[in-house]
N, C-alpha and C positions, 0 to 999 in steps of 0.2 A: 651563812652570814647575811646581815643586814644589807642590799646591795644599795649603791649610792644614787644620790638623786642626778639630773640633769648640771646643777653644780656645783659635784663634786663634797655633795656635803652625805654623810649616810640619810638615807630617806627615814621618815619616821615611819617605824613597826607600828603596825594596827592591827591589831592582834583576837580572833575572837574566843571566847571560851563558853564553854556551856557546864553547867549543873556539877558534870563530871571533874572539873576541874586539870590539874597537871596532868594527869592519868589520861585525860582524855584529847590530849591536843598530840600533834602530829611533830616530828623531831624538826623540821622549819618553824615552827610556833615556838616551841622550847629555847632552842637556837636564840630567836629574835629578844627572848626575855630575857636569854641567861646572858649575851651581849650587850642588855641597854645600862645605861647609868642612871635612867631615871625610867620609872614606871609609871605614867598614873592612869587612874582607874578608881571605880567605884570602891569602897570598906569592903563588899560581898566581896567581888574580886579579888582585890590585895589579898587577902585572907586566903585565896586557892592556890596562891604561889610559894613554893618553899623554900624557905629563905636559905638553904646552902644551896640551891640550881640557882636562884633570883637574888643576889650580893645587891642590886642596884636599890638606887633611893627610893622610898615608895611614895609618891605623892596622892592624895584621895579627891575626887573632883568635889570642887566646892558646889554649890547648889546658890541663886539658880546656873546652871553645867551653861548654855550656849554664851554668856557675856563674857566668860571667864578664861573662853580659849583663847583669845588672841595673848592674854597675859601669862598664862603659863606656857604657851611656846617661847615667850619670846624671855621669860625669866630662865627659860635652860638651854638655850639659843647655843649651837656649838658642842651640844653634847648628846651622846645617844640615846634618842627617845621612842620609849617605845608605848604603846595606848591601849588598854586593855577594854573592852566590848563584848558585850552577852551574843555570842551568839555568828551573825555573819552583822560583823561593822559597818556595810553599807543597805543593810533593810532595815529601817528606822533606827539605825545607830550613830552613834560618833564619827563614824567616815564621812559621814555627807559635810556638818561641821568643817572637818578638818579638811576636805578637799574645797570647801569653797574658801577657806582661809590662804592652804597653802600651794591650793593646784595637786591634780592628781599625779603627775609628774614627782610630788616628791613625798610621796606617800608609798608605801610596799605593806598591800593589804594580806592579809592571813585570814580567811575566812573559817570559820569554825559551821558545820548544822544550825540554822534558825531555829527557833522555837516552833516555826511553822509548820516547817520539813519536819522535826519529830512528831508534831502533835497529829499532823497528817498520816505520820506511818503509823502513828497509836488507834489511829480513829479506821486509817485503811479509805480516806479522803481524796482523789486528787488532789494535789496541791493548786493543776491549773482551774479548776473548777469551785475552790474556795475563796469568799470574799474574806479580804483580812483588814481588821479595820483597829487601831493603834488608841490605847486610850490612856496614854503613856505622857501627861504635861498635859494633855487635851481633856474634854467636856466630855460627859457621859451621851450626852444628845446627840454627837456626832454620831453613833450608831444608828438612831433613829433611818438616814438616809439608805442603810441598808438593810432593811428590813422587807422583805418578800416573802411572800408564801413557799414554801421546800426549798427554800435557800439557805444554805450552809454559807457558816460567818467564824471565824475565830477572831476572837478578842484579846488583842496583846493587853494583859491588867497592870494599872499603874501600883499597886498595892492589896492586899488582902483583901480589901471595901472589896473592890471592883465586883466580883462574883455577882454580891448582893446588890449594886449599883446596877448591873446588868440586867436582872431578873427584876427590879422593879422598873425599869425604864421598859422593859418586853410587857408590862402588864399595863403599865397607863398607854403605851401606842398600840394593846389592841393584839397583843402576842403572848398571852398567856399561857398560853396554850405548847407554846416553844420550849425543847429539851436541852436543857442544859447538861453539859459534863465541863469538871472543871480540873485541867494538869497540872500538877506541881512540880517542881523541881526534875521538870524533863531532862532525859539520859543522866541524873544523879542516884545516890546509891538511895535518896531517900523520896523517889520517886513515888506517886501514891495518884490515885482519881479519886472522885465520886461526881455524885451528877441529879438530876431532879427535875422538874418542871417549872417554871416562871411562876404559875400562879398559886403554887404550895411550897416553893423555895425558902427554907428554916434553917441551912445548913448554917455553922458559928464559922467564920472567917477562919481560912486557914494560914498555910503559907504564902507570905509574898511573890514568891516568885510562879508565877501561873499563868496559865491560859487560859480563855474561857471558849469551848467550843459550843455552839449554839444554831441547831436543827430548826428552822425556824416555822414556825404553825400559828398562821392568824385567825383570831378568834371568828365565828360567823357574823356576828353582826360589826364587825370593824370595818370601818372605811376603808376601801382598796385602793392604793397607791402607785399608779403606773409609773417608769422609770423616763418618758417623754413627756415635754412640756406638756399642759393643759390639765392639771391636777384638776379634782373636782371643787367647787367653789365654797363647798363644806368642809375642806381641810383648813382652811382659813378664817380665824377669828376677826371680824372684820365689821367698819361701820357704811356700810355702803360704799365705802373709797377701793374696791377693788375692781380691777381687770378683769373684767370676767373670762371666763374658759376657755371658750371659743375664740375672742380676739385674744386674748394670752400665749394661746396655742402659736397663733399665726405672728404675733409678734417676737416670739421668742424664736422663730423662725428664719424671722426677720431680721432680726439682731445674729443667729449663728453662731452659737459659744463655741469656744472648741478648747480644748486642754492649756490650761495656765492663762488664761485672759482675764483683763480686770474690765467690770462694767462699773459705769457710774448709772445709776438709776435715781433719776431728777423725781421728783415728787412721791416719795414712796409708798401711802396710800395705805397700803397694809403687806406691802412687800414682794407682792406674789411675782413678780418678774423679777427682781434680783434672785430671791430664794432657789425659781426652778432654775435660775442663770447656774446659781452653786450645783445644784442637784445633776446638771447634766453631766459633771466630771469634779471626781474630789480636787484638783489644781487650781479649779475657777476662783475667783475672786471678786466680790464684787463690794461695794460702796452706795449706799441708799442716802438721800437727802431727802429729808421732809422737815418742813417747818413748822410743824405740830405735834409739841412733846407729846400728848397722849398719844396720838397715832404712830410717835418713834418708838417707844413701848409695846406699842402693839407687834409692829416690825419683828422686835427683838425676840419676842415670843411665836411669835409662827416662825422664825427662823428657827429657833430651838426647837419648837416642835415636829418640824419636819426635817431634822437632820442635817440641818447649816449653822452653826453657830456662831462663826466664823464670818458671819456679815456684821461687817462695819456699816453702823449708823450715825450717821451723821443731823442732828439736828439743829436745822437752822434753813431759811430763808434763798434759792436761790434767786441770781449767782453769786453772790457774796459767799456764800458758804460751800461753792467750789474751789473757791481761793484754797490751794496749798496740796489740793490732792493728788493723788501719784497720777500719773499718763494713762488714759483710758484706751483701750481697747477699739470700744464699743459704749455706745450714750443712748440710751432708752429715756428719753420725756415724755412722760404721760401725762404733766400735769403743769401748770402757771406759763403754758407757752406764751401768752403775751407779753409777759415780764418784761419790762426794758433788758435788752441786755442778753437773755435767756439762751436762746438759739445761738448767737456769737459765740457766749462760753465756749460752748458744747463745742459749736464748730472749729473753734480755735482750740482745742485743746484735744482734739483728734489729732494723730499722726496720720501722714499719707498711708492708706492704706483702712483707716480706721471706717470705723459704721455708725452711725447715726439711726435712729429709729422713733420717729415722734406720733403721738396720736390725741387725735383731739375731737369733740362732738358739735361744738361752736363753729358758726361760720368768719368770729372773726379771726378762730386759731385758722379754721380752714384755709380764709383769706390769706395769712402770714405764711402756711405748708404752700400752699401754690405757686408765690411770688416765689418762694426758696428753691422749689424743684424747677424753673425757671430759670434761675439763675443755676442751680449746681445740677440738675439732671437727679437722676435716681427714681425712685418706683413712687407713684402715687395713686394708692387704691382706698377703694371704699367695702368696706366689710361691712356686711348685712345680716345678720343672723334675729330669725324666728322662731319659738319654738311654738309646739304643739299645747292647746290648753283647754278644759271643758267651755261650751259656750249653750248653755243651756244643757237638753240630753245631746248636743251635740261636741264637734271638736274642729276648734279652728284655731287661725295662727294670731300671737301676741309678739308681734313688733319690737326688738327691742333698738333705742337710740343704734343709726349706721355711725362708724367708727371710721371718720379719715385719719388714714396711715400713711406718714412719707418716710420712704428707707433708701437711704445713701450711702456709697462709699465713697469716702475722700480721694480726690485722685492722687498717683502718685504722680513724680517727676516723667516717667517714662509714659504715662496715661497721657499728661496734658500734652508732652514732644509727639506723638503720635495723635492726637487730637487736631494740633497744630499741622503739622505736616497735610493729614487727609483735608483741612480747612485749605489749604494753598493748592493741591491740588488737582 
């Protein structure tokens, strides 16, 4: 039986199934369907329940699925529901949904085998040593981000395309060379593979329901992609408005992302510090401002090309064009520090605890970082960087513009009490 939530009401059954359908779920899964009065779930789904064990109302999720739950919980409010899910409900399923809706409390999940876990046992993969990346409502580009040499990738596919989506995105980033095998209809009776190379991939769309497994092999002459800030300044399409490498590295450093933080990035140039902000962890989040529609376009495109798609660009002029956006993290200005008003934003719109990160080559932005770490404290360096270059038959160094960097974290209540305190005594 269904067991009851915290109050008192039966929790909602979250139920997963795979390929196999009735046959292949466990006599607690069966139980939770053959008890609800209302079922809803995908058309595939509905279809694998039979209707003398499953009496209850079949409802089929509308499209698009995530706007649409709060209103069908709340049209069958008082009656037993149960939520049917490919798979294990809460790795990119409907559980996440419904638990941020109804709280995990009143939820009674029923896991079924992932698509991953089979595809892993078909292929003889670790599971923990596979990247699994969801192209499930999301941009085919998003894979880009994990693309590396001998790295093993499974591709959750949103449709039949997918396969072919995957193998030409493997071929314009430089991975042609990469083996595809694609699963169908894992642990069903109509179970089937095949598989190919990225850059002779012909096979005609199959079933929808699949995986894409994907060995990955980067071509030789393809640009190498390290997984830490300081991409090379060749990955970026750009008109001179980039950050280059070296201080990239160190600002991004500087700034600290760490899993689920939102950056705003004030002047975005051609993107390259918000981008590697995404790239250090799939959660991050970031927000670019630039007030030059060509170069917000550019943005957008080296985001996609390098596996972030998912960066919001914002164009428009700050700080007018910070007005209304979510709570930052973390604030990277690389650009119009003098702007009336500029610095305030930023600093006002940190929480305690938040990080600031500005850089500028002007002595009057200089002037303004100085008076500021003055007044709020934090790191103030100067970055120098030389490289090597012919000077006749000979080899000497070419100077580029030194980068003043001021990096701050806001204090908290308990920083300035403690502040205060050692000033008194």
């Amino acid at each position: 039986m269904t067991p009851a939530s915290p109050t008192g009401i039966p929790a909602v059954a979250v139920v997963g199934i795979g390929a196999d359908g009735w046959d292949g779920l466990p006599a607690a899964s069966r139980a939770a369907l053959a008890e609800a009065d209302v079922v809803i779930g995908g058309p595939r789904q509905l279809e694998l329940l039979p209707a003398e064990q499953c009496p209850g109302e079949r409802v089929p999720w509308p499209s698009p699925l995530r706007p649409a739950v709060p209103g069908l919980l709340a049209a069958h409010a008082g009656r037993r529901l149960a939520v049917l899910a490919s798979g294990d409900p809460m790795f990119y399923g409907i559980g996440r949904a419904l638990s941020e809706e109804l709280g995990a409390a009143a939820l009674h999940v029923l896991p079924h085998p992932s698509s991953v876990s089979l595809a892993c046992a078909r292929l003889g993969w670790p599971v923990e040593d596979t990247e699994v990346v969801t192209l499930v409502g999301r941009p085919a580009a998003r894979l880009a981000a994990a693309l590396h040499d001998g790295r093993r990738v499974l591709v959750l596919s949103a449709n039949a395309a997918t396969p072919a989506e995957v193998a030409a995105l493997l071929r314009e980033r430089g991975f042609g060379p990469s083996r595809l095998r694609v699963l169908e209809q894992l642990g069903g009776a109509d179970e089937r593979s095949y598989e190919g190379v990225a850059d002779t991939w012909s096979h005609a769309p199959g079933d929808a329901l699949n995986v894409v497994a994907v060995e990955c092999r980067r071509s030789p002459d393809a640009l190498r992609l390290g997984v830490v800030p300081g991409l090379p300044d060749a990955a970026y399409e750009s008109d001179g408005q980039l950050t280059k490498r070296y201080v990239r590295a160190a600002t991004l450093a500087a700034l600290a992302p760490a899993p689920g933080e939102l950056l705003w990035d004030v002047g975005g140039g051609s993107g390259s510090i918000a981008v590697e902000w995404l790239r250090a962890h799939p959660s991050c989040r970031a927000v670019t401002v630039e007030k030059n529609p060509v170069r917000a376009e550019r943005i957008t495109r080296n985001a996609e090309q390098l596996g972030v798609p998912g960066l919001r660009v914002v164009t428009g002029a700050a700080p007018a064009a910070l007005a209304g956006l979510p709570t930052p993290d973390a604030v990277f200005i690389g650009g119009g520090l003098t702007a009336p008003g500029l610095l305030d934003a930023g600093w006002e719109a940190l929480p305690p605890g938040g990080r600031l990160v500005a850089n500028t080559v002007t002595l009057e932005s200089e002037a303004l970082l100085t008076e500021w770490y003055r007044r709020h404290g934090g790191e103030l360096v100067r970055l120098a960087v030389a490289q090597a270059v012919p000077v006749g038959g000979f080899t000497g160094w070419r100077q580029a513009m030194p980068v003043t960097q001021w990096s701050v974290t806001k204090a908290t209540k308990a920083t300035k009490a403690t502040k205060a305190q050692n000033s008194r005594s």
